[in-house]
N, C-alpha and C positions, 0 to 999 in steps of 0.2 A: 285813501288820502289820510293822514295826520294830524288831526284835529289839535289845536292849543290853544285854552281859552279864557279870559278870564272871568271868573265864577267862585262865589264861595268856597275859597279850601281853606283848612288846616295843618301849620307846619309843623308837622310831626313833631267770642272765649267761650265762645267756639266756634267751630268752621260751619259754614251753613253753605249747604248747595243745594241751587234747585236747577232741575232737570223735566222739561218740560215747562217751568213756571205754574207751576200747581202750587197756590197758596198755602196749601197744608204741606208741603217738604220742604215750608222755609226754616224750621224747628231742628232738621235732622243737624246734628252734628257731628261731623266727620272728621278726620287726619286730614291735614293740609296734601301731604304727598299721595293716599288714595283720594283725594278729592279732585284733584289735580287728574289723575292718572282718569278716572272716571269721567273727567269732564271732555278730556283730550281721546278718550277711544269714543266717548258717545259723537264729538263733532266730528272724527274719522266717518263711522258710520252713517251722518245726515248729510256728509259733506260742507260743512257749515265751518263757522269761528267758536271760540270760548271767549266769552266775554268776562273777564272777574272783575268785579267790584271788591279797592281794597281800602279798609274803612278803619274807623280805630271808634269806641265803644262812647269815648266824650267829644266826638266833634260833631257838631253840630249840624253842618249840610250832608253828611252822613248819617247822622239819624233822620232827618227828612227825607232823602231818598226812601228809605227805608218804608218811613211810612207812607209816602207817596206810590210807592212798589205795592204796596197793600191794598192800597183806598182804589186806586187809578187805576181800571181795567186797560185803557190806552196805553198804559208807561206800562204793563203787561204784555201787550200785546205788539208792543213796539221789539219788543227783547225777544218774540218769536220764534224769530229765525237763526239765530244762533244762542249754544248752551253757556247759561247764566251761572257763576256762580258768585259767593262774598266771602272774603275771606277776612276775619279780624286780623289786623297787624301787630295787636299786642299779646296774640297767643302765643303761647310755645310752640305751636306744630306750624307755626308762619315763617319759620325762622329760613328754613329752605326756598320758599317763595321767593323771600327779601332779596336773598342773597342772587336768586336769579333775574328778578325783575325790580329791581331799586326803586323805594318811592321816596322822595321828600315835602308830600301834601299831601291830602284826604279830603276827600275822597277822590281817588285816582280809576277810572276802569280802561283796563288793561285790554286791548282785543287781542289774542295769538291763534294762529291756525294749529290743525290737530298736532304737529310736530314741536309749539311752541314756541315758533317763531313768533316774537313781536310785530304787530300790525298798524301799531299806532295806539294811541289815549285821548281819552276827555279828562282832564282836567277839571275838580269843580266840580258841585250843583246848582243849579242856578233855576232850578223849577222844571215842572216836566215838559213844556212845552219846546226849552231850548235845548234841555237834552236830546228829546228825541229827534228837533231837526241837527245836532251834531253829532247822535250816531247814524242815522239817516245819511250824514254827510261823509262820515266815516266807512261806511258799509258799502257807498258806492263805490271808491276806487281804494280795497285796501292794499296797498302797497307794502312789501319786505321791510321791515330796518334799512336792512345794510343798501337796497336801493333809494330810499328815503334818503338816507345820511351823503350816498354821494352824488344825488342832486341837488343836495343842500350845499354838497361842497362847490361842484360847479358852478352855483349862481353866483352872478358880478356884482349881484343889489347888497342892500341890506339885508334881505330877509332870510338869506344864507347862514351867514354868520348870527344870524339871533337863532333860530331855527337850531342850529349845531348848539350854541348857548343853552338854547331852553332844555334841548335830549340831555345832555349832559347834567343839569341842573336837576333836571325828573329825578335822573338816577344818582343824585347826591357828587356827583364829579364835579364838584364847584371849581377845582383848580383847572380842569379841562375848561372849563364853562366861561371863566372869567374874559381871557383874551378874543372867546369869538365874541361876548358880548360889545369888549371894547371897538373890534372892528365893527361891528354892527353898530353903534355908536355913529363909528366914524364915515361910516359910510352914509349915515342919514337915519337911519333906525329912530322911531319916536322915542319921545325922556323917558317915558315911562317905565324903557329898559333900563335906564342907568337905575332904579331902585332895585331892580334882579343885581344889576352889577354889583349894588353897595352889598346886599344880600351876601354873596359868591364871597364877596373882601371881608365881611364878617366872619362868616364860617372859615377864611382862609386865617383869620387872626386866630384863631379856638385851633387850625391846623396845625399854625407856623408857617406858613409860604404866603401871608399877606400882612402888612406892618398900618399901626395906625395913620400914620402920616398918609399912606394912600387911601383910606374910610375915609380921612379928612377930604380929601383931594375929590372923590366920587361923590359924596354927601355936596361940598361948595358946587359941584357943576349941576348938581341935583338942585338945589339951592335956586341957583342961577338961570337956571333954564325948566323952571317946571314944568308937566305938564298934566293936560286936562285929563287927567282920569278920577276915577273915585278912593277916596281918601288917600290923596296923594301924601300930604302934608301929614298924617299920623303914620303912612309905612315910612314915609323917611325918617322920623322923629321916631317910631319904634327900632329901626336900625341902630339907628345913630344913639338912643340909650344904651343900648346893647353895647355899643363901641365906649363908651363912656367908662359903664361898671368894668367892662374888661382893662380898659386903658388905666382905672380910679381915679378918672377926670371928671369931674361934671359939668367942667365947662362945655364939651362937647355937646351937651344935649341944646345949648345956646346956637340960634334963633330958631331951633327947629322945632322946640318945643312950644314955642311960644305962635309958631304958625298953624302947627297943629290944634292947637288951642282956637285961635279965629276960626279955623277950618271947623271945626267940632259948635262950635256955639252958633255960627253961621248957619249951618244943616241942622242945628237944635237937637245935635244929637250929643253934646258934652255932657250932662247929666249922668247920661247914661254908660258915659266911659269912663269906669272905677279906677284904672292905674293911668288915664291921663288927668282926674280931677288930682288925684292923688302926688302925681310928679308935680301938677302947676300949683299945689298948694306948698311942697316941701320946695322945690330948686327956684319958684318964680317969686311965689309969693314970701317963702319963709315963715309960714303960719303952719307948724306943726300941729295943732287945735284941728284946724281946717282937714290935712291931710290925716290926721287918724278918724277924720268921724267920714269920711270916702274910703277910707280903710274896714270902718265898720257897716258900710252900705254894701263893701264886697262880700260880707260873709252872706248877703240874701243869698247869693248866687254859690258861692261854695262855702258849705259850712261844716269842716271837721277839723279836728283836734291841730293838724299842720297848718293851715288855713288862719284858724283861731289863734294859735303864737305867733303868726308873723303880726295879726294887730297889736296884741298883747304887748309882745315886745317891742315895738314901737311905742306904746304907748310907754313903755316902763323905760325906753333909753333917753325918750324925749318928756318926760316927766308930766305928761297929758291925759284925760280923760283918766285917770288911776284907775278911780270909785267903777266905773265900768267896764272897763278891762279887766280888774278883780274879777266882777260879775259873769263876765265872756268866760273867764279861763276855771270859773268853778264848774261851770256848766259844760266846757268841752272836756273838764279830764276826766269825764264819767264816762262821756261818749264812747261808743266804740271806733275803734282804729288801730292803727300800726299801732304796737306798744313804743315804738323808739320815739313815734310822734307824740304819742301821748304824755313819755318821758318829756320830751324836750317843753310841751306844752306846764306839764308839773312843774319841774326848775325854773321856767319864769315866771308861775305862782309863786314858787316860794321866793324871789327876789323882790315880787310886788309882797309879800305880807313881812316879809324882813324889812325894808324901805319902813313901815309901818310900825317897828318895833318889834314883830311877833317874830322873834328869832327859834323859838320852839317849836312852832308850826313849820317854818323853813326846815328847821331839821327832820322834821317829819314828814314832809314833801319832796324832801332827797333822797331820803329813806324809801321810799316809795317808786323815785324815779330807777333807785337799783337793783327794787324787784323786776320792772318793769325790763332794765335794759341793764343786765349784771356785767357786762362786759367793757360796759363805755366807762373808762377812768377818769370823766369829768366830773361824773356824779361821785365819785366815791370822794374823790378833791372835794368838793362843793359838801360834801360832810363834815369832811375833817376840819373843814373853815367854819362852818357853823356852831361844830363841838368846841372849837377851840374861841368862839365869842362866849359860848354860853357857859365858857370854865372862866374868861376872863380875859383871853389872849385877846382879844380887838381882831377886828377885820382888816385879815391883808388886800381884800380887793380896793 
């Protein structure tokens, strides 16, 4: 059986296999294609499945697995029966995986029998106890792909055509994905589908094969017809910014933004949601002040040198919190990091200490940014501008 569910994902160093489930060979790290090849002759020989867990390093129900796989003899012991492996999806030796097994979430586990045939997925973490009754539920009847896919086709309901939707979706086919979502729609499929659909129209806008006018179109009947699931009103209002910055409308982000909003303070959980505090202070309220200090409550949560100039610079285009921002960006251009980030973090120092009169320091902060990143010809512009204050020519910005 096919498990699809909804649970904790994330939409998208080294390979770890364990065989057996021996807590000590979760360390070993392997090549993605001997780990594979390893995992697929040991299930030959037990007669079993390969179960892969495929994860990426910052998502968050992915590290909880993880340590729940550790702590929890049961979520060990659940995994028994067939050979377990994890494969990070940001490594280089994943690249083969990807390309034969498509994820577009995380944490995604994969079941394939020894030959690699697809068996089905869980989707999600959502704790150990409903993992293990969904591979429990998976393990009982696992079913081929290709006979999955065409009893999906022959069903007359709805759940055919969402089913076809979601396979397609897994493995990033969103232009496959769209139309069965729509019949599955049509057919009676609950709303909740139509934010996968808005989904599918997004990424088809970033393709080319889907045009704003239909985001708008899928978002209004999202709109219209919501329904009861959890944070309805923030996936649709995170789509539909998404459709906004591509389109360079922001009207777009209007009334979704603003229900996500109720939806978020209602559950008391707005506080705690950094880029929606951040959008209802910029597009709703228009308190620039408001949204840089939700900008500056982001950096608890991630704090290096790229991070640090997207406040910065906020703060330097909309003329706020300066004196602090200065402070942020002394402090992150020592940090270690990409140097390009570091560069770009430097350049809008030296714009905050130039604003300030220190046009010296600015040049010395460019100067800086070209050791840092000798190749990017904005900085070496951004020189010639500052030389040419400090001889007398005026600033042509």
């Amino acid at each position: 059986m096919w498990v699809r569910i909804s649970k904790p994902v994330i939409f998208l160093v080294a390979l770890t296999i364990l065989f057996g489930f021996s807590v000590s060979s979760a360390d070993e790290a392997v090549s993605t294609p001997a780990a594979l090849a390893d995992a697929f002759t040991k299930a030959k020989e037990q007669s079993t499945f390969v179960l892969v867990d495929a994860f990426t390093t910052w998502c968050g129900p992915c590290k909880q697995f993880q340590e729940d796989y550790k702590a929890k003899s049961e979520l060990r012991e659940s995994l028994a029966g067939v050979v377990f492996i994890s494969i990070d999806l940001e490594d280089s030796t994943s690249v083969e995986f990807k390309d034969e097994y498509p994820v577009s979430s995380v944490p995604q586990f994969i079941l394939l029998d020894p030959d690699g045939v697809e068996h089905g997925r869980i989707s999600g973490y959502g704790g150990t106890e409903s993992f293990m009754a969904d591979l429990e539920q998976l393990l009982e009847n696992p079913i081929a792909l290709d006979e999955y896919l065409a009893s999906a086709r022959a069903d007359e309901g709805w759940e055919g055509p969402i089913t076809l939707a979601k396979h397609h979706a897994g493995r990033r086919e969103y232009e496959q994905a769209a139309p069965y979502f729509v019949e599955g729609l049509q057919r009676g499929a609950p709303g909740e589908n139509r934010l996968d659909l808005l989904w599918a129209t997004l990424v088809g806008l970033r393709e080319g094969w889907s045009t704003v006018d239909e985001a708008r179109a899928v978002a209004e009947q999202a709109l219209n017809n919501p329904a009861e699931t959890d944070r309805y009103w923030y996936r649709l209002y995170n789509s539909m910014s998404q459709v906004a910055e591509f389109a360079k409308d922001d009207s777009l982000r209007h009334p979704y933004l603003e229900r996500a909003v109720e939806e978020a303070k209602e559950s008391g959980k707005f506080q705690e949601n950094i880029q929606l505090r951040i959008d209802y202070a910029h597009y709703v309220l228009g308190d620039f002040e408001m949204a840089a200090h939700a900008r500056r409550d982001g950096l608890e949560y991630y704090r290096d040198p790229y991070s640090i100039n997207i406040y910065v610079w906020y703060c330097f285009e909309h003329r706020v919190c300066l004196e602090e921002a200065e402070k942020e960006a002394r402090e992150g251009v020592v940090m270690e990091g990409d140097p390009a980030h570091v560069a770009m973090l430097t350049d809008t120092l030296a714009e905050l200490v130039y604003l300030r009169g220190e046009t010296a320091e600015a040049l010395s902060l460019v100067e800086h940014c070209i050791e840092l990143d000798p190749d990017n010809e904005y900085y070496h512009n951004q020189e010639k501008r500052f030389r040419g204050i400090l001889d007398g020519g005026g600033d042509s910005e």
